[in-house]
VOGU-3710 file (C-alpha; in Angstrom, 3 decimals, decimal comma):
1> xxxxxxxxxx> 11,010/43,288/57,481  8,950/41,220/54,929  5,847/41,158/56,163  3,531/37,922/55,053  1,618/39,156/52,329  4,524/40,533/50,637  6,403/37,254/51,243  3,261/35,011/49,752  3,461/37,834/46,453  6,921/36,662/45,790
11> xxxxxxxxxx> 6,323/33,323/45,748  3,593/33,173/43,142  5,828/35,904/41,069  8,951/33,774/41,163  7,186/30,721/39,403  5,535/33,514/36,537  9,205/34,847/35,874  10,816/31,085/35,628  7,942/30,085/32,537  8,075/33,752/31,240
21> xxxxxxxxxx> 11,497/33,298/30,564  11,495/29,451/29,483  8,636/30,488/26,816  10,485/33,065/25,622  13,824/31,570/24,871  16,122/33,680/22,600  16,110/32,395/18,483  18,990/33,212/16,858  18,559/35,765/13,765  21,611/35,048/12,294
31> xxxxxxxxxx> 19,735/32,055/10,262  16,087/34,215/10,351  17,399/36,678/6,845  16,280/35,486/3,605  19,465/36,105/1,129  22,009/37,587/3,663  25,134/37,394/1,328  22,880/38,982/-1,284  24,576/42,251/-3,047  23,001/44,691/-5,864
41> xxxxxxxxxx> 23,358/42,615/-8,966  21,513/41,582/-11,839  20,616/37,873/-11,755  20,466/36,007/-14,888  16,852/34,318/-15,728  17,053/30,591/-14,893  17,920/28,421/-17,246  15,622/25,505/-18,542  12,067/25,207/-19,341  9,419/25,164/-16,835
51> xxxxxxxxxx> 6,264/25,066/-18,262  4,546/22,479/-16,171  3,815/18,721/-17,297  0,058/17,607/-17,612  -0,426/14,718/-15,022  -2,584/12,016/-14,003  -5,748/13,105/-12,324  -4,965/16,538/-13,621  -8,239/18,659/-15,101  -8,165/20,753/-17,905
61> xxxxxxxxxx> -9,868/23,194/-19,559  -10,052/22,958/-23,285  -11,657/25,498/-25,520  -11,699/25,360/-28,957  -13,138/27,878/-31,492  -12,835/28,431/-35,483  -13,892/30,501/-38,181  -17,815/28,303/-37,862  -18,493/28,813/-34,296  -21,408/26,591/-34,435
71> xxxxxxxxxx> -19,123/23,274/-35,694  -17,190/23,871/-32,376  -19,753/23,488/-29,710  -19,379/19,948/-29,695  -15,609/20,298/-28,945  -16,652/22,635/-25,789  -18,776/19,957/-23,697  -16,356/18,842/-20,585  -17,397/16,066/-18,518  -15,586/16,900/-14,957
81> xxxxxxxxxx> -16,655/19,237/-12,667  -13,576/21,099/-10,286  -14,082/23,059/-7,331  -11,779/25,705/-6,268  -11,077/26,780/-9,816  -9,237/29,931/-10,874  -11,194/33,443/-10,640  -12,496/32,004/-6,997  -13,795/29,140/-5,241  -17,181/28,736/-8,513
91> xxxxxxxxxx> -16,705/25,560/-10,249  -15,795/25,123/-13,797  -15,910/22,317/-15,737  -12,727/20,565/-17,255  -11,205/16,899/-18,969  -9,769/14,992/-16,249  -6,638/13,054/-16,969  -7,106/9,538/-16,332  -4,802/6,869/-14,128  -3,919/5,715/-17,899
101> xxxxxxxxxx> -2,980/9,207/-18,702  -5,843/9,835/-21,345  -8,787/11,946/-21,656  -11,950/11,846/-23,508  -12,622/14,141/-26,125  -15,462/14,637/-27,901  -15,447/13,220/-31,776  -11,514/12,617/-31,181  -11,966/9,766/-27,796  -9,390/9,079/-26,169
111> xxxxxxxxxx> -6,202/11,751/-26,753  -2,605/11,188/-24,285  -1,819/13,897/-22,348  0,386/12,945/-19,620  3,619/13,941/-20,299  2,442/16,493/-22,631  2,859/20,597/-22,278  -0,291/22,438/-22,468  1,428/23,481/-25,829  2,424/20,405/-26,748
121> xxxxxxxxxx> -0,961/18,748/-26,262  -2,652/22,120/-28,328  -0,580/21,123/-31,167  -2,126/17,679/-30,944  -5,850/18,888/-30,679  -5,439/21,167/-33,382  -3,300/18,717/-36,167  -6,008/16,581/-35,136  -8,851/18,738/-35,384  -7,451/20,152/-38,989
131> xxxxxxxxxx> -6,196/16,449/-40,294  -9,689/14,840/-39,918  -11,618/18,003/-41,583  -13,465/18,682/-38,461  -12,989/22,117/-37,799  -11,362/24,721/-40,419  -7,996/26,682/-38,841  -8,947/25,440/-34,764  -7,465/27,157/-32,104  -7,318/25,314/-29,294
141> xxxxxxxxxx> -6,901/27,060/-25,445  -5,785/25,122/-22,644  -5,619/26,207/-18,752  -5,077/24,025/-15,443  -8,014/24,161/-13,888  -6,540/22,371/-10,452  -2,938/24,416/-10,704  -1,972/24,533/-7,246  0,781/23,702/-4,605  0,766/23,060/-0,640
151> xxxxxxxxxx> 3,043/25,455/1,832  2,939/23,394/5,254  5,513/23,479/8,636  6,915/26,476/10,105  4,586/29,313/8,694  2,041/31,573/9,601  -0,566/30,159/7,912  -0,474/26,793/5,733  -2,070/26,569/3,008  -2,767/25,211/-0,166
161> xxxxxxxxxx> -2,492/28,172/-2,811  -4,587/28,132/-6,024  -2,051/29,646/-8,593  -4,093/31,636/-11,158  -1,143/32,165/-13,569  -0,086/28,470/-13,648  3,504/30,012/-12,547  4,536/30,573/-9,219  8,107/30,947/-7,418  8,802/29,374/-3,625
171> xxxxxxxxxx> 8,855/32,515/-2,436  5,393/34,061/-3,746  4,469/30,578/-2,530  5,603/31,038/1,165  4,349/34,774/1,042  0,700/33,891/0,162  1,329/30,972/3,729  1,941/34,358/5,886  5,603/33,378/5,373  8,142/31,847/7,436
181> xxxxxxxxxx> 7,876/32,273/11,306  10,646/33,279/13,460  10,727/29,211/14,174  11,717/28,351/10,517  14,467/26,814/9,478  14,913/28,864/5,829  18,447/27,451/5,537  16,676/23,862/4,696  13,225/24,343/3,460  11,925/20,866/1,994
191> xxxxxxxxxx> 10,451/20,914/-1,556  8,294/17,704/-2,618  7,531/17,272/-5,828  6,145/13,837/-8,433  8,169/13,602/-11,378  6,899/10,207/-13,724  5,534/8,951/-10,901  8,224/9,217/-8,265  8,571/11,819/-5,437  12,019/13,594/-5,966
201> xxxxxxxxxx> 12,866/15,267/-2,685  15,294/18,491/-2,717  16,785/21,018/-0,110  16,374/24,756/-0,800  18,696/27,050/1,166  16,686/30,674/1,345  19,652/32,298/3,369  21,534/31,751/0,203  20,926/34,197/-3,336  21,927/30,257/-4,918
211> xxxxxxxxxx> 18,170/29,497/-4,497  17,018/32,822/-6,891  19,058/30,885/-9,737  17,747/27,038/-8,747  15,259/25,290/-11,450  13,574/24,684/-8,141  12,884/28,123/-7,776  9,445/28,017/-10,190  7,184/25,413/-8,387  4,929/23,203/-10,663
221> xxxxxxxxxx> 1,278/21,706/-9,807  1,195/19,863/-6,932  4,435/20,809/-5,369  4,445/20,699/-1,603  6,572/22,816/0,579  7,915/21,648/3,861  9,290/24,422/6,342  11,068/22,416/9,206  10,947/23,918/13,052  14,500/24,793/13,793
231> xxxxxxxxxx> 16,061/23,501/17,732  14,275/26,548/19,535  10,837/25,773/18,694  11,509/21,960/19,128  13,009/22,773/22,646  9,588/25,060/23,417  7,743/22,224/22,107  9,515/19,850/24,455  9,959/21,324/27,060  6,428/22,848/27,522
241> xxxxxxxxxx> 5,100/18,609/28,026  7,059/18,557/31,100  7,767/21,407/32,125  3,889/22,863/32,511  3,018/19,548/34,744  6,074/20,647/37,211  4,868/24,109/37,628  1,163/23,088/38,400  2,652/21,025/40,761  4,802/23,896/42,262
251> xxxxxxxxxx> 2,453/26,033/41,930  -0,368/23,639/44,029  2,321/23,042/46,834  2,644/26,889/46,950  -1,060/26,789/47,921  -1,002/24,159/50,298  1,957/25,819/52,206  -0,503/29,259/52,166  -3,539/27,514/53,876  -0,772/26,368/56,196
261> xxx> 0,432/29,931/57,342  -2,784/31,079/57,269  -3,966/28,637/59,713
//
C-alpha cells in the first residue's frame, strides 16, 4: 500500500520528469557534422582574388618611409583615431575613408581609395609621391586598421572578431564565436556581405566539402555571419512560453490539493 507521503513524492516527481524530458528533446546529428561526405583529398586553392576592397568609412594606416627619413614625417601624421586596433584593444591612428570615398593626405589632399586594393592604392601613393619630387624611391605600407567581421545566431559566443592578418576563412571565423551549437543549422549558414554599396546575401552549406572551394570561403571586412536555429531549438524556444505557465499552474494545484489532504 502507498502510503501518503510516498503518494504526494510522486506527484511532484511526475511534473519534473514531463519538463526534463520536453527540455531535452532529441536534435538530430545527422545535420550537426561539418563536411560529412568529405574523403582524403587534396583540394585545389580557390580560384579568384580576394584581397579585400578599401571602403567607405574604412581607416587605414599609411606609412611611408625613403632613403631621407626626415622628408617623410610629414607623410606619417594621420588624423583618425580607431579603437580596437590590431595587436589589442590600444588605439592607433589611421586615414578614414570618407562617404565620398576619399581621404586626406598630407601634401597630396584628397587621394580615391574606395574601390582600390591596399596594393592598388600603394601604387598610387608612391607614383604620386615619386612624380611630384616629394620623396626619393617611397615605399608606402598600408594595413586595415578596422579589419573585422561579425559571427551572430546559433553559436557559443557571438562576436565581432578583429582579424589581425586582414584574411580570415568562415570557419576560423565561427571557431574564434565558440563555434556552432548543437542548435545550428550548418547546412544554411547566412553570409552578409556590402559589395558597391549593396548587401549581396549568400547560403553556405558547411555539411558539404563544396563550401572549402566557395569564393565565399575567405570573408572580407565587414562580413557578417548569420547561423540560423534549426526546428529543435525553435520548438524549445516555443514551447518553453507556454508550456512553463501550464506547469506552474499544475504544479500550484498540486499544492492546493496537499493542504487539502493534510487537513
Amino acid at each position: 500500500m502507498i502510503l501518503k507521503k510516498d503518494y504526494l513524492r510522486y506527484i511532484f516527481i511526475i511534473p519534473v520528469l514531463i519538463c526534463c524530458f520536453f527540455f531535452t528533446s532529441c536534435v538530430s546529428t545527422r545535420k550537426s557534422l561539418y563536411f560529412k561526405d568529405l574523403p582524403d583529398t587534396v583540394i585545389a586553392p580557390v580560384k579568384g582574388n580576394f584581397e579585400p576592397v578599401i571602403h567607405k568609412n574604412d581607416v587605414l594606416q599609411i606609412v611611408v618611409s625613403s632613403m631621407n627619413p626626415e622628408d617623410a614625417v610629414v607623410f606619417n601624421t594621420p588624423s583618425v583615431t580607431a579603437a580596437g586596433t590590431p595587436g589589442g584593444g590600444s588605439q592607433a591612428t589611421g586615414y578614414l575613408v570618407s562617404e565620398q570615398g576619399y581621404i586626406e593626405y598630407p601634401v597630396l589632399g584628397k587621394v580615391k581609395a574606395e574601390g582600390l586594393t591596399k596594393e592598388q592604392l600603394t601604387k598610387q601613393l608612391q607614383n604620386e609621391l615619386n612624380e611630384r619630387k616629394l620623396l626619393k624611391d617611397p615605399v608606402v605600407t598600408i594595413r586595415f586598421l578596422n579589419y573585422r567581421v561579425t559571427v551572430i545566431g546559433e553559436v557559443a559566443h557571438p562576436t565581432v572578431v578583429n582579424v589581425n592578418s586582414e584574411k580570415i576563412t568562415i570557419l576560423e571565423a565561427l571557431g574564434l564565436a565558440g563555434d556552432i551549437t548543437v542548435y545550428g543549422k550548418k547546412e544554411n549558414v547566412m553570409l552578409i556581405r556590402e559589395v558597391n554599396g549593396e548587401k549581396t546575401i549568400r547560403r553556405l552549406n558547411l555539411n558539404s566539402m563544396e563550401v572549402l572551394s566557395s569564393p565565399y570561403y575567405y570573408l572580407q571586412s565587414n562580413d557578417v555571419v548569420y547561423v540560423e536555429p534549426n526546428k529543435s531549438k525553435v520548438a524549445v524556444a516555443t514551447g518553453s512560453r507556454t508550456t512553463i505557465p501550464i506547469i506552474i499552474s499544475t504544479l500550484s494545484l498540486i499544492v492546493l490539493s496537499i493542504d487539502r489532504l493534510r487537513n
